[in-house]
C-alpha positions as CSV (number, residue, x, y, z in Angstrom):
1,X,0.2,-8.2,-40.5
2,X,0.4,-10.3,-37.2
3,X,3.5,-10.6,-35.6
4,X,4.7,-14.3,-35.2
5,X,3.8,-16.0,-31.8
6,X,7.5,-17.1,-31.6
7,X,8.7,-12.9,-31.5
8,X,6.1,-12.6,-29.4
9,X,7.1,-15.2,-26.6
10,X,10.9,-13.9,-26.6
11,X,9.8,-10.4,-26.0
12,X,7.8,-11.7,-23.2
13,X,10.5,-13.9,-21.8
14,X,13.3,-11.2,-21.7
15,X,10.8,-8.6,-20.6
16,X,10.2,-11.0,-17.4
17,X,14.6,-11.4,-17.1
18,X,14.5,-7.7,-17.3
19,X,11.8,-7.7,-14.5
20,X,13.6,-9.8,-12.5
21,X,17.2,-8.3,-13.0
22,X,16.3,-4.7,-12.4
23,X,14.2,-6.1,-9.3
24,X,17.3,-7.6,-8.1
25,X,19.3,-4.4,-8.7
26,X,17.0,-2.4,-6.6
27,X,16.8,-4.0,-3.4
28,X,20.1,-4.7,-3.2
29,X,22.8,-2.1,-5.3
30,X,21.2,0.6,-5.5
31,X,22.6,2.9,-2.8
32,X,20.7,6.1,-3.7
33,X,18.9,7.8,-0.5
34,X,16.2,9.0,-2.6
35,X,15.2,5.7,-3.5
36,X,12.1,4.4,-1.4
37,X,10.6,1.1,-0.6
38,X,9.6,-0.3,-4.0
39,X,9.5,-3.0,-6.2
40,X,9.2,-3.5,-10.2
41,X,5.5,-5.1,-11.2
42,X,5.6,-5.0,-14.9
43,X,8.3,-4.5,-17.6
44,X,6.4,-4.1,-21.3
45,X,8.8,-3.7,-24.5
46,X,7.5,-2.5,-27.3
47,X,7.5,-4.3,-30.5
48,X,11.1,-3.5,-31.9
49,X,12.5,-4.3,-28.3
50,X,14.2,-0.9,-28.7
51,X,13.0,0.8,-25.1
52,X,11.0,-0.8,-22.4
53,X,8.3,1.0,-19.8
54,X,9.5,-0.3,-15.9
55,X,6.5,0.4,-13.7
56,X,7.6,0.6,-10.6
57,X,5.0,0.0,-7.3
58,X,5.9,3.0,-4.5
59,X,5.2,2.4,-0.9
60,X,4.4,5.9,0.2
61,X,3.5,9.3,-0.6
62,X,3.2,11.0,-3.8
63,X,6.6,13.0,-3.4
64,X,8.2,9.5,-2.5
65,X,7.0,8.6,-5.6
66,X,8.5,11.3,-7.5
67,X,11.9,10.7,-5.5
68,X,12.1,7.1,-6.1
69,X,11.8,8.0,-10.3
70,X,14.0,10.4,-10.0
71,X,16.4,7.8,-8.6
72,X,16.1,5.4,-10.8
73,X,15.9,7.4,-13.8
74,X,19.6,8.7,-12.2
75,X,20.9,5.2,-11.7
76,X,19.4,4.2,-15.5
77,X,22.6,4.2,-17.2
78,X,24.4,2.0,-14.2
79,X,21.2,-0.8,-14.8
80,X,21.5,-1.1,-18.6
81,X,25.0,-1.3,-18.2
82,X,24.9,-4.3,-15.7
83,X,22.1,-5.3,-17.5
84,X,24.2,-6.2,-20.9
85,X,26.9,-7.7,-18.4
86,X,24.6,-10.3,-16.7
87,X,22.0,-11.1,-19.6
88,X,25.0,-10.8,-22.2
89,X,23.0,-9.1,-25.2
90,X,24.6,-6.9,-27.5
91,X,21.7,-4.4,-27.0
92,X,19.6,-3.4,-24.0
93,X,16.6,-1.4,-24.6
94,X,16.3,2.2,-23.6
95,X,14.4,2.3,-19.7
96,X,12.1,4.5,-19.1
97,X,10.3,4.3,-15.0
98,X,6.7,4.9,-14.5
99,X,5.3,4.8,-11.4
100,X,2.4,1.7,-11.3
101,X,-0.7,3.4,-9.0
102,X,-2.6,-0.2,-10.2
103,X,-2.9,-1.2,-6.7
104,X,-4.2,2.2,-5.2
105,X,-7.1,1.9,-8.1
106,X,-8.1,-1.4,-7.2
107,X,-8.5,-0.6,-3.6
108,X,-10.4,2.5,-4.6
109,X,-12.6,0.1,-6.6
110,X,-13.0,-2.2,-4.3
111,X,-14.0,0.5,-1.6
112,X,-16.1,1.9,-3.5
113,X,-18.1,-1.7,-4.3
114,X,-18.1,-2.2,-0.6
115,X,-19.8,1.1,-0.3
116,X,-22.5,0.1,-2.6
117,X,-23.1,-3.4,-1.1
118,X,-23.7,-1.9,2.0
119,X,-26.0,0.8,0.6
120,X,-28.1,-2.1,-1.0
121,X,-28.1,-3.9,1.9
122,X,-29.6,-1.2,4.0
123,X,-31.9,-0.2,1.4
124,X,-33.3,-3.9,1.5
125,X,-33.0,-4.1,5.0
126,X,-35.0,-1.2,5.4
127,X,-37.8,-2.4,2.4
128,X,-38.0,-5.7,4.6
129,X,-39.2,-3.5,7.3
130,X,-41.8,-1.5,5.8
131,X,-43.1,-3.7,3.5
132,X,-46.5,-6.0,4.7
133,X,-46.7,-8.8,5.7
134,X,-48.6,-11.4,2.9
135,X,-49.3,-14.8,4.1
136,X,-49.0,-16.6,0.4
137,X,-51.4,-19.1,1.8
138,X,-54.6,-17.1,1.9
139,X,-55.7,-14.9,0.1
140,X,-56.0,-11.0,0.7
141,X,-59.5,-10.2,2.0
142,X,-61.1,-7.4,-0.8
């Protein structure tokens, strides 16, 4: 059975509040030294708005990475508590942090298509070259 638009359109609003909130909450009270340069790019609840995936952007290396989780999966139980304070729900869903590699992928990808480009150029570069020279005008001489 398909879930009613109207469900559908609160989840998505208080999964963007959430985004903001816990954005918020990150780059300016969380204190934790382990906690690098980041920011929050997508917050997706599930259908029972009972727990909620943060993916979390990481500027740095992969052991950053792991760090700044570890972090935030520390500090989880100070955000849903400020988190019921400010948005003034009775329940906030459970948080779990992933970290969002979506960007490194894309510019793999799009490395990768530059690569190609650049093969295909060469390779008709090089065809232009080798190939001879027809005039279309007259005819080839048998």
């Amino acid at each position: 059975m398909a879930e009613p638009r109207a469900r559908i359109h609160h989840r998505n609003r208080v999964a963007g509040t959430l985004r903001d909130e816990i954005s918020t909450m990150i780059e300016g009270e969380l204190s934790d030294p382990r906690l690098g340069t980041c920011y929050v790019t997508e917050v997706v609840m599930n259908p029972a708005s009972k727990s909620a995936r943060v993916y979390v952007a990481v500027d740095g290396e992969e052991s950053e990475e792991k760090n700044t989780i570890d972090a935030l999966v520390a500090a989880k139980g100070y955000i849903r508590h400020e988190l019921q304070d400010r948005l003034g729900v009775r329940r906030v869903p459970d948080l779990t942090f992933h970290v969002d590699r979506s960007e490194r992928f894309q510019s793999r990808i799009d490395d990768l298509l530059g690569r190609v480009q650049r093969r295909q150029k060469a390779v008709e570069a090089k065809a232009a070259v080798t190939a001879p020279k027809v005039n279309p005008e007259k005819p080839p001489e048998a």
